[in-house]
N, C-alpha and C positions, 0 to 999 in steps of 0.2 A: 716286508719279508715274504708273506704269501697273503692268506687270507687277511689282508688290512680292514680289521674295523676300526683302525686306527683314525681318530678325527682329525691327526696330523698328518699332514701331506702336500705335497707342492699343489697350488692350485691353479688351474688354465689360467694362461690370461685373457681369457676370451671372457672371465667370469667379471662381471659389474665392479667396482670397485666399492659401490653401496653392498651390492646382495655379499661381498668378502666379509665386510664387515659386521654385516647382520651374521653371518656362519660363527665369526668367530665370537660375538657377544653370546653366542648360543652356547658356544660349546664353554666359555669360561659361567656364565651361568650366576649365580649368586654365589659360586663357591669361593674361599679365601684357603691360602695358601696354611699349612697345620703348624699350628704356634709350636716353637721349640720350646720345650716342658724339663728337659736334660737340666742338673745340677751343674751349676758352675763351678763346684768343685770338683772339679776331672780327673782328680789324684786320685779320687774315692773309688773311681772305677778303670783304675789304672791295675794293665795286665800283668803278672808275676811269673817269671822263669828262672830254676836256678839250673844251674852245672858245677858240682863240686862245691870251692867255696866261693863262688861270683854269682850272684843272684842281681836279676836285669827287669824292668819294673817300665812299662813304657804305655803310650795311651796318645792316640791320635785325636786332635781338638776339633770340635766343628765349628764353624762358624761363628756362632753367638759366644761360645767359650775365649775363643782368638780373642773376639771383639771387646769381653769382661779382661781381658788380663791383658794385653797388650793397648788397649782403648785407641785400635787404629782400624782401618775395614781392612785387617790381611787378604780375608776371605775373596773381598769384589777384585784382586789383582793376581789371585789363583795363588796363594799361599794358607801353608796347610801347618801351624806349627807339632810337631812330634816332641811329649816331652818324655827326658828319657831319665832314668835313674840306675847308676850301677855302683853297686856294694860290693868290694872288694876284698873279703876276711882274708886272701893267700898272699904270699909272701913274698909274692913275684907281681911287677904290673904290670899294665895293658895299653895297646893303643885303640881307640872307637874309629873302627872304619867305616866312617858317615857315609860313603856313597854305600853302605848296604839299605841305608837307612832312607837316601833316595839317593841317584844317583847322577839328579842333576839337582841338587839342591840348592837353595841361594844363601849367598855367603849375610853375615852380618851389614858391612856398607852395603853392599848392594839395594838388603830391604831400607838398610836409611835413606838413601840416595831416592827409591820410588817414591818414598814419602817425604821428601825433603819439606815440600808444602804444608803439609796435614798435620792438624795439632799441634801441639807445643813444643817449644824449644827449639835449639837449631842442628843443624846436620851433625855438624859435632855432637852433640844431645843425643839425637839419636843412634849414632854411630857406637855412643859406648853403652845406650840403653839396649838395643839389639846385641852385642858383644858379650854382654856383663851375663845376659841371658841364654846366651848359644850354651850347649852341652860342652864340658871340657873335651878332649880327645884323649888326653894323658888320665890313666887312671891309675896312682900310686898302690904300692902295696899296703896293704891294710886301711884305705880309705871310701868313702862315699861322694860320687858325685853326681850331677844333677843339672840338667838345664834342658834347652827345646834347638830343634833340628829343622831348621827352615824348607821344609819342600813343599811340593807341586798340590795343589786342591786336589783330592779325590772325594766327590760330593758323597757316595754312596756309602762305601767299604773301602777301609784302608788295609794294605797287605804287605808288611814290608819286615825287614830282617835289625837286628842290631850284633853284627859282628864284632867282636875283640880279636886281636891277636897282639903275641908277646913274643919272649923268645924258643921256638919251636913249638908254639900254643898254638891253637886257633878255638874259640868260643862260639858257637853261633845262635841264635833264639829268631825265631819266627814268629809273628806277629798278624793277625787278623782278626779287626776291628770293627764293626759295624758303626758308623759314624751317628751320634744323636740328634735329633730332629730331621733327620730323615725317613719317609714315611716309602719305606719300599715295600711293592707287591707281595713279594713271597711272605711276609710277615701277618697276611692274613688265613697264612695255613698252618695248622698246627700236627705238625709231624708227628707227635706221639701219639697220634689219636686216628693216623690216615687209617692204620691194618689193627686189625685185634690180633694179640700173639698168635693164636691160631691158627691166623692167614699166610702168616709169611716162611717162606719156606728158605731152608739153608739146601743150595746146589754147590756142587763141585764143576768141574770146566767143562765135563761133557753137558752137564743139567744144565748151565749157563746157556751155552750154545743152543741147545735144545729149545728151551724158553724162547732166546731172542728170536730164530727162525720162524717162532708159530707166533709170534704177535702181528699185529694189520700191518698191513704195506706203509698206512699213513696214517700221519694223525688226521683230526675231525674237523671243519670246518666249521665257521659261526653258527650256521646253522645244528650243528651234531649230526649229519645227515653224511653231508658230501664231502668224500676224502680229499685231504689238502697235503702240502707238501709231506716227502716221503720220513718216514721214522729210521734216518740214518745213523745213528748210532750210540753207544750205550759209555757208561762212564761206570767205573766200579769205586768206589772210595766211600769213606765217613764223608759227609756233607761240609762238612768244615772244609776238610782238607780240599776237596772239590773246589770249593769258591775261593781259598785263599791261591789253588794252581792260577785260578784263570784272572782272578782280582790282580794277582801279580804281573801279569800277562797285559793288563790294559782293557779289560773288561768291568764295563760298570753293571751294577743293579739298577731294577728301572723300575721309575716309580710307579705309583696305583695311580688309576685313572680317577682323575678331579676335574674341575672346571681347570684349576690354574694350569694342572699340567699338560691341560688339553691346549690349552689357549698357549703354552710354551711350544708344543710340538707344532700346531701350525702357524706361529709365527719362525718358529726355526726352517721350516720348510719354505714358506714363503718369502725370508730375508735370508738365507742360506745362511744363519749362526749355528753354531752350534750347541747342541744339548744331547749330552752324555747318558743323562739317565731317562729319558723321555719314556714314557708306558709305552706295553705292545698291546696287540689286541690278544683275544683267547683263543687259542686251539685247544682240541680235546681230546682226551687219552683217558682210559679208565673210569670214562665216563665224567672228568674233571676237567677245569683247564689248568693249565701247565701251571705247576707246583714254584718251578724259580723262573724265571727268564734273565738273562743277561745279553749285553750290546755292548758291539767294540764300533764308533761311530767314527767318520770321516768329517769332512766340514758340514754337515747338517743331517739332520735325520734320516733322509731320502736315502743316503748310501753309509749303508753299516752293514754287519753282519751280527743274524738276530741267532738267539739257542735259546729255545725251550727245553726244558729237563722234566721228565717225571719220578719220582721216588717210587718204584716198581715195590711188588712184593713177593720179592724174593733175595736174599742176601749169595754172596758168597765168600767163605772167609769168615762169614761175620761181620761184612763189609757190604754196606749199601750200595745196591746197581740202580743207576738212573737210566732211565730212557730218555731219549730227545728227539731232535730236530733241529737242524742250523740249515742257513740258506743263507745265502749276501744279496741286501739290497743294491740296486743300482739304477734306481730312479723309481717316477712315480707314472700311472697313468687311468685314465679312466674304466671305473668296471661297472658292468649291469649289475653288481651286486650289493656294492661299497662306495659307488658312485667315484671313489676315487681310493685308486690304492698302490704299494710296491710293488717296483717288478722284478722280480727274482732273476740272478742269474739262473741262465738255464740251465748251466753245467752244475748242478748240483753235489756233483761228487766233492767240486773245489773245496767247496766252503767244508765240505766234509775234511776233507784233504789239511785245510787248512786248522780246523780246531784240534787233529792230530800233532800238528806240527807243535802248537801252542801250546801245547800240552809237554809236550817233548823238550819243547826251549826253556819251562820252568823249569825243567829236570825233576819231574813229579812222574813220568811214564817208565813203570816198572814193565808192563807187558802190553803188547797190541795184536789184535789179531781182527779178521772180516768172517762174517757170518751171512746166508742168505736169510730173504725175509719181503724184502722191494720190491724185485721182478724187474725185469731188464725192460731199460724202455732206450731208444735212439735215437736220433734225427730223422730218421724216417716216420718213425711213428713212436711219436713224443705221447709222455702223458699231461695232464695239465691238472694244475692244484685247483683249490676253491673256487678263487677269481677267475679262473682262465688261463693263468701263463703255462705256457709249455715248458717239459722241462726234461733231460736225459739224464741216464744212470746206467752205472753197472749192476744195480739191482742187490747193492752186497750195503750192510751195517757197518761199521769199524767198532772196535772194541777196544775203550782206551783202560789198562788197571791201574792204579793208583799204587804208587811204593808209599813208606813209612819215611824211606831216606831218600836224598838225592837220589837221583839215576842219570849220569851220563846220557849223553848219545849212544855209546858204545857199549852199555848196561843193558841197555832195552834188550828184551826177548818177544821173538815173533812166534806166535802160536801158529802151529800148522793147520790151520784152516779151512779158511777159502782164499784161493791166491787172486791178487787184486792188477790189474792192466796200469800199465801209465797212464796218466790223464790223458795224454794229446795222444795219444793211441785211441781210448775210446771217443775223445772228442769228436775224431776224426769219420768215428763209423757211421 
């Protein structure tokens, strides 16, 4: 992304095929991957939503849980079981619209058929053991039903919806999860304790503004010294809501840096697999490094799009503002700093451009607007983050706010501002 102290990274081929190996025995170290410690009984910490009288009860399995209740490796073929439970005290029933639940989910034969080989019984066997276990779709008036929803692995955070609808009903409950035995970064900060009440201050939209304008152009490089990529934009929401917009989105959390997950990032770099939650390295802001970071990855780590957030200290609403940074990696290359690291597109705004959009396709973007702060940098005379990469900008923040409810596309409101150029307008200058 920018400043990579990341130990994961594509490496030359010019480098020995002995000294690759000695790097990577290095970096994984004597460390071992963190035992999953999570209760196999997953109903216990299964989430509760009501509306009216349908009360909806759901809880995303991690791996070792799949593996105790189904005693098959769902997990290693990228299934993720969701089990779901809906209590129907009204008078009227319902139908479970599964593709809220994911939207490309696998049918029951389907997971028999992948496992036709594995473990006991035979396909028929499995066909009515996966069956007998799917979540009904039909939910009678005044009944309870109960079963699991075959979707997609999401190693980190699961964020997904369980809709009803009846006749002229519609039901919806929203769902975000933090998956057990997952050891992700952000969970070595503890939020209640960053500000003392005294510090944080409640702004209205002129103070917000105000604020963002007069913070650094950039955030902090490895060092805490040298400014690295630009501080382009801000996020206003409760922190949940925040990570369930972009978790939904196809954004994973990324894990803390270990030996293992070292030794994952440069073998995904070097065998171009992919890995979704791989660690970033730190930049710094208020004197910390970045509070959450999240990555939306392509076929291996080299080309993703990285965001760092910080939990600012200042609300508005009553509503947490984050500060960030996002940039798109699009390969790897050598630095006097890092010896090896990402190289940023250079149009910086994109990626900015782009976490807007995503924001927006959730239908979580109640208001947007740009703010000065950056400083205009062009092709001509580019600035360059930590490592060295050059980079251009409009020199403006975006300002993504956070609704309670859905927002349309046609919902959104734009603060009047700072008015923001087309992309290929400025690209071009």
């Amino acid at each position: 992304m920018n400043s990579k102290r990341e130990t994961g990274t594509r490496w030359s081929s010019h480098i020995e095929p002995g000294v690759l190996l000695f790097v990577l025995l290095l970096l994984v170290g004597c460390s071992v991957a963190p035992l999953q410690t999570e209760s196999l009984d997953y109903r216990a910490r299964a989430e509760s939503q009501s509306d009216r009288g349908v009360r909806v009860s759901a809880v995303a399995l991690s791996p070792l849980e799949t593996q105790s209740s189904f005693v098959l490796p769902l997990a290693k073929k990228g299934i993720q079981p969701v089990w779901v439970e809906i209590e129907n005290q009204e008078d009227k029933g319902f139908y479970l619209m599964v593709l809220s639940v994911d939207p490309n989910y696998f049918s029951p034969s389907e997971l028999a058929w992948m496992f036709r080989e594995e473990g006991e019984g035979s396909l028929d066997d499995k066909i009515d053991m996966f069956l007998d276990m799917h979540v009904p779709v039909v939910i009678p008036p005044r009944s309870t039903v109960s079963g699991y929803v075959y979707t997609n692995l999401d190693p980190g955070a699961k964020a997904f919806a369980v809709e009803l609808f009846g006749k002229k009903d519609v039901r919806s409950f929203g769902f975000m999860q933090e998956v057990p035995g997952f050891e992700s970064d952000f969970k070595r900060v503890d939020f209640y304790r960053l500000y003392q009440p005294g510090e944080l201050r409640e702004l209205d939209l002129v103070g917000l503004r105000q604020y963002l304008e007069q913070l650094p152009c950039c955030v902090l490089g490895g060092d805490q010294k040298t400014p690295g990529d630009p501080l382009n934009l801000a996020i206003v929401g409760e922190g949940r809501r925040v990570l369930a917009a972009l978790v939904r989105q196809g954004w994973d959390l990324t894990e803390s840096l270990r030996g293992d997950t070292a030794w994952r990032t440069a073998v995904s770099s070097l065998f171009r697999s992919r890995y979704r939650t791989s660690p970033v390295s730190a930049l710094y802001l208020f004197g910390r490094p970045q509070d959450i970071a999240l990555q939306k990855t392509r076929g291996t780590v080299d080309e993703r799009n990285h965001l760092r957030l910080w939990l600012a200290p200042v609300t508005l609403a009553g509503q947490n503002v984050w500060v960030g940074q996002i940039s798109r990696d699009i390969g790897v290359r050598f630095s006097s700093k890092t010896f090896v690291t990402h190289k940023i597109d250079p149009i910086v705004d994109e990626a900015r451009l782009y976490i807007s959009l995503d924001i927006a396709a959730a239908q979580s973007l109640r208001a947007v607007g740009y703010v000065k702060g950056v400083g205009y940098a062009d092709r001509q005379s580019p600035r360059y983050n930590y490592t060295g990469d050059p980079f251009y900008t409009d020199g403006l923040r975006v300002v993504l706010i956070l609704g309670t409810e859905h927002h349309a596309l046609g919902d959104i409101d734009y603060l009047p501002w700072e008015p923001v150029k087309g992309q290929k307008e400025h690209a071009e200058q």
